[in-house]
C-alpha positions, 0 to 999 in steps of 0.5 A: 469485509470477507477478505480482511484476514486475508489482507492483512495478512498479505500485508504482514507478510510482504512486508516481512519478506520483500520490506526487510530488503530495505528496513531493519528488522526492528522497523519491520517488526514495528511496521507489521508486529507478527504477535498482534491480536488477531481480533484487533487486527481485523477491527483495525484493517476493517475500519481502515479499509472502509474508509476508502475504495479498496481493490483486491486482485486475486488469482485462483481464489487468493489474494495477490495484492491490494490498494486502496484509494481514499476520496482525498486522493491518497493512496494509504496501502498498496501491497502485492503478494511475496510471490507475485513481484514483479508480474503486473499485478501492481501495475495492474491495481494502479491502473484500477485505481488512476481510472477511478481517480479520473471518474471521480474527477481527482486531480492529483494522487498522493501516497506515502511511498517505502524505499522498497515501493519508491522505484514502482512510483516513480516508473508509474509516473509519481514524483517525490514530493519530499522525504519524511521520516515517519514513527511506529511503535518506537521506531523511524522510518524513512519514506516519501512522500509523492505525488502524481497529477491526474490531468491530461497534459 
């Protein structure tokens, strides 16, 4: 994959600077260490975005944001660019991805959602399932587990 340094390092970032809002600085730097082999980290983010239908949206050749959909339904990443909150890029992937869902015939979508994405699913129509608190190199996280169904009423 051509843009896997590219999204992990979205990833890294957005986390390091729109996360922190909502996580310590210890939670951040477990969720999306600053010092990880750079190697490794492309083995990793290949392999984890292989494993789905992965979107990327980008403006002017970079990439503002990504998500990926696996055949389950599950949503593993979503993230947008620090300097694109807020513009529709989000809205836009889900978009993307609930009209695949629905060609795929999925019935429901799930993810595990951080307090700081909690608010963005639920305005798209996501209900939360259930809070779990959630382990990454030594540390705990809150987040939520939520759902949305994807059959017409």
């Amino acid at each position: 994959m051509p843009d896997t340094a590219a999204i992990s390092t979205l990833f890294c970032d957005t986390v390091h600077h729109i996360n922190s809002h909502d996580y310590t600085p210890a939670q951040i730097n477990a969720w999306a260490p600053k010092d990880i082999n750079k190697d490794i980290n492309i083995d990793f983010w290949v392999n984890r975005l292989s494993q789905s239908i992965t979107y990327v949206a980008e403006e002017t050749d970079q990439i503002i944001g990504f998500g990926n959909l696996e055949p389950n339904g599950h949503l593993d990443c979503f993230y947008c660019h620090k300097d694109f909150q807020r513009m529709g890029v989000g809205s836009q992937l889900l978009a993307t991805i609930e009209a695949t869902a629905r060609s795929l015939k999925i019935q429901t979508l799930f993810t595990e959602a951080s307090i700081t994405a909690r608010p963005f699913f639920e305005a798209k129509g996501f209900r939360v399932i259930t809070p779990q608190t959630v382990e990454r190199r030594g540390q705990l996280f809150l987040n939520f587990v939520m759902e949305k169904s994807m059959i017409s009423p």
